[in-house]
ZADO-1210 file (C-alpha; in nm, 4 decimals, padded with zeros to 6 digits):
<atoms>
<atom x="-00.6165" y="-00.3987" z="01.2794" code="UNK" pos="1"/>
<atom x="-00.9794" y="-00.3524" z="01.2438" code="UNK" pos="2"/>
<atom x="-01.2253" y="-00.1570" z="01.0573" code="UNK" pos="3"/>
<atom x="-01.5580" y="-00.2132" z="01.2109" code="UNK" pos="4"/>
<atom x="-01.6385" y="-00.5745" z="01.2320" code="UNK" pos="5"/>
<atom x="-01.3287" y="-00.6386" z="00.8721" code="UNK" pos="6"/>
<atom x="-01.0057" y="-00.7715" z="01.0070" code="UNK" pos="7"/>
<atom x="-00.7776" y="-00.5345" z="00.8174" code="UNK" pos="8"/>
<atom x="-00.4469" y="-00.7236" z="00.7655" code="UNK" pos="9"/>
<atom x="-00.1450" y="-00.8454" z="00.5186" code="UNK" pos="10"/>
<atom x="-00.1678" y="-01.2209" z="00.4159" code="UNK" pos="11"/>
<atom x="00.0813" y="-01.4092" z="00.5780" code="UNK" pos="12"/>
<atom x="00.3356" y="-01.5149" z="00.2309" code="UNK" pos="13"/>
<atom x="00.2299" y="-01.1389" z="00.1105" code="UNK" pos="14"/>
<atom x="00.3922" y="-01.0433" z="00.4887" code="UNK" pos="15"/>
<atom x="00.6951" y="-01.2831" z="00.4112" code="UNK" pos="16"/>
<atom x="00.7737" y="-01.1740" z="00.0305" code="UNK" pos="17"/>
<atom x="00.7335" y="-00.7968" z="00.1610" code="UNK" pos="18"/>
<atom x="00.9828" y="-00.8415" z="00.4627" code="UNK" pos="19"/>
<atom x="01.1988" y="-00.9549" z="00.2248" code="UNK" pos="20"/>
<atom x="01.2122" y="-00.7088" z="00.0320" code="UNK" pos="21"/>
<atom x="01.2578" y="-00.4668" z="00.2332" code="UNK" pos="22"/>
<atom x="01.5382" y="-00.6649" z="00.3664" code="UNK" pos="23"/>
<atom x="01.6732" y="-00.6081" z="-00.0289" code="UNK" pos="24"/>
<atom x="01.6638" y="-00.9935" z="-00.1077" code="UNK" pos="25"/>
<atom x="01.5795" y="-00.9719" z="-00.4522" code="UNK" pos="26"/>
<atom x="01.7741" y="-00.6888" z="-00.5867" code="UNK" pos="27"/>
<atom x="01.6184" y="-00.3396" z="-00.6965" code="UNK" pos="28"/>
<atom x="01.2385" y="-00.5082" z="-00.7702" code="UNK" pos="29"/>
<atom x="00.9571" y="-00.2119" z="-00.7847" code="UNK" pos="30"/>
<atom x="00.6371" y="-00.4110" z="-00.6209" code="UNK" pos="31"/>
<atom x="00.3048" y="-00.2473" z="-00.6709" code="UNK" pos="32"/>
<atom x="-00.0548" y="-00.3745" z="-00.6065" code="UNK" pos="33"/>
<atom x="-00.3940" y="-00.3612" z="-00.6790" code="UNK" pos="34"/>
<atom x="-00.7303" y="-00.3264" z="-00.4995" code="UNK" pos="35"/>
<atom x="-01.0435" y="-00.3366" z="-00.5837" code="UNK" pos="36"/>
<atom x="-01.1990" y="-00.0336" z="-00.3501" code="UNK" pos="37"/>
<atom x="-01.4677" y="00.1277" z="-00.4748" code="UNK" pos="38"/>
<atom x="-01.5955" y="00.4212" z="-00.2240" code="UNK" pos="39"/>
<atom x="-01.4429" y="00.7461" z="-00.1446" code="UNK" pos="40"/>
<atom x="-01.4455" y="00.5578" z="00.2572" code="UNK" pos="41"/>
<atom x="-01.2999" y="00.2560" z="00.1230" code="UNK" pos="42"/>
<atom x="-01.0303" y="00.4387" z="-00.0043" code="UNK" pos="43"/>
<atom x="-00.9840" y="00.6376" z="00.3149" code="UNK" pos="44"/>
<atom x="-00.9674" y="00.3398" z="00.4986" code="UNK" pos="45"/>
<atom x="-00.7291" y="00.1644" z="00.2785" code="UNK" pos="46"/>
<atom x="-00.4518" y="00.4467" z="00.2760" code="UNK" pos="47"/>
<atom x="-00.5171" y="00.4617" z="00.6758" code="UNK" pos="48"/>
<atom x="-00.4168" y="00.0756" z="00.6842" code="UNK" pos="49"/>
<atom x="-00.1495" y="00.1073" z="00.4616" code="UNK" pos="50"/>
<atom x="-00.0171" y="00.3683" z="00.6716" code="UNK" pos="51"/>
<atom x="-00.0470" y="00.1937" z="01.0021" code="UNK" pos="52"/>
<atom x="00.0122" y="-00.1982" z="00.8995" code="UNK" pos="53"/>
<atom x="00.3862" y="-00.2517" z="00.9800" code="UNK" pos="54"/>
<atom x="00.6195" y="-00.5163" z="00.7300" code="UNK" pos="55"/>
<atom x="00.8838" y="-00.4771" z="00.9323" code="UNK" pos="56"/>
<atom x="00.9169" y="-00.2944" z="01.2448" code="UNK" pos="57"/>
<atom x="00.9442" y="00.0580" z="01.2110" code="UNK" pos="58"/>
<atom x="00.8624" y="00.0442" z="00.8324" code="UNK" pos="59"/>
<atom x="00.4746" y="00.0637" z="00.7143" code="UNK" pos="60"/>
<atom x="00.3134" y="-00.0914" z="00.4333" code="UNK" pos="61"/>
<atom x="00.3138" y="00.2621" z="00.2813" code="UNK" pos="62"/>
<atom x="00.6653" y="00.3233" z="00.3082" code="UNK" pos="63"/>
<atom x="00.7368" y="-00.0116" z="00.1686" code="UNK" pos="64"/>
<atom x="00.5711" y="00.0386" z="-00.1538" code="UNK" pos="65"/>
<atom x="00.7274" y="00.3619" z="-00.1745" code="UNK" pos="66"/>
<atom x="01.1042" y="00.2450" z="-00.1401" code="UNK" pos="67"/>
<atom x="01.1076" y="-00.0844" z="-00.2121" code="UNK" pos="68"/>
<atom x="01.3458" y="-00.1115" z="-00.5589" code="UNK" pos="69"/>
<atom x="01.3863" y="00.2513" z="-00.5216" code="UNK" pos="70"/>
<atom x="00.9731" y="00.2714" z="-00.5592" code="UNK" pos="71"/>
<atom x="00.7660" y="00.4691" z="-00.7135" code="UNK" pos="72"/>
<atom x="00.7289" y="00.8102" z="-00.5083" code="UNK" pos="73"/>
<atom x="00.4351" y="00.9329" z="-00.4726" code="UNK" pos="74"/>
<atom x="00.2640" y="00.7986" z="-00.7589" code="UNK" pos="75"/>
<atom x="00.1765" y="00.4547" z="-00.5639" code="UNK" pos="76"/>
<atom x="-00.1288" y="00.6603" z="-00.4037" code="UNK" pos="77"/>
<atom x="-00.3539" y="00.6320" z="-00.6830" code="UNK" pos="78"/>
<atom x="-00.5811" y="00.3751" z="-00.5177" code="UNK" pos="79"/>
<atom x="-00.9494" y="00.3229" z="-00.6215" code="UNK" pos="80"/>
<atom x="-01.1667" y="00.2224" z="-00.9062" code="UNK" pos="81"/>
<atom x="-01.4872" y="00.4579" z="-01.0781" code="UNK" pos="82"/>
<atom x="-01.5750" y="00.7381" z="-00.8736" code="UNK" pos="83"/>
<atom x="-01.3190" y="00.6343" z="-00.5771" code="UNK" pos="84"/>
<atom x="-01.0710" y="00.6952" z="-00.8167" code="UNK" pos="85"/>
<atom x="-01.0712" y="01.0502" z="-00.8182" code="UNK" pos="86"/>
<atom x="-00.8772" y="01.0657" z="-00.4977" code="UNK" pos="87"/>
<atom x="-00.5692" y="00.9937" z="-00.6983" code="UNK" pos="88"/>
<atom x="-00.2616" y="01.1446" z="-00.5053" code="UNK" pos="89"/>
<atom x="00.0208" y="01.1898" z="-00.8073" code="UNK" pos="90"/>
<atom x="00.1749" y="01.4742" z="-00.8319" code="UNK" pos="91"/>
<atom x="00.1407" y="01.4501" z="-01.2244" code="UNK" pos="92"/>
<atom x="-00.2684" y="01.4146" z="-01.2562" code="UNK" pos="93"/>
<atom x="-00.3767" y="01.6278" z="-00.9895" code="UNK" pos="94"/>
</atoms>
């Protein structure tokens, strides 16, 4: 996937570890992640990726996080850092 010129993807042991999870090797792990985007478009970019990169097929990076170990809901959206940061997505700070 591409955003402009960026090659939007998932690193290839990141891919690995995440199919496996999914898969429910390692028991009822939560996974979470950080990132370090810091524009309002960053951000919008970032959830579209998540949205459309696949771990497994049929199952997007965003659904992953979400039910991976029994995830975390919603609350996984907050995504951001400074100003970008006020397009958290919880239901409990919004």
């Amino acid at each position: 996937m591409r955003s402009g010129r960026a090659v939007i993807e998932i690193f290839p042991g990141a891919h690995q570890a995440l199919q496996r999870l999914v898969a429910g090797e390692y028991g009822g792990v939560r996974i979470a992640a950080a990132s370090s985007l810091d524009t309002l478009r960053a951000v919008s970019i970032g959830r579209a990726a998540m949205a459309l990169l696949e771990v497994v097929s049929g199952t997007t990076l965003e659904q992953a996080f979400a039910s991976i170990g029994g995830g975390f809901g919603d609350d996984f959206r907050s995504c951001g850092r400074g100003r970008a940061s006020l397009t958290r997505c919880c239901n409990r700070c919004c």
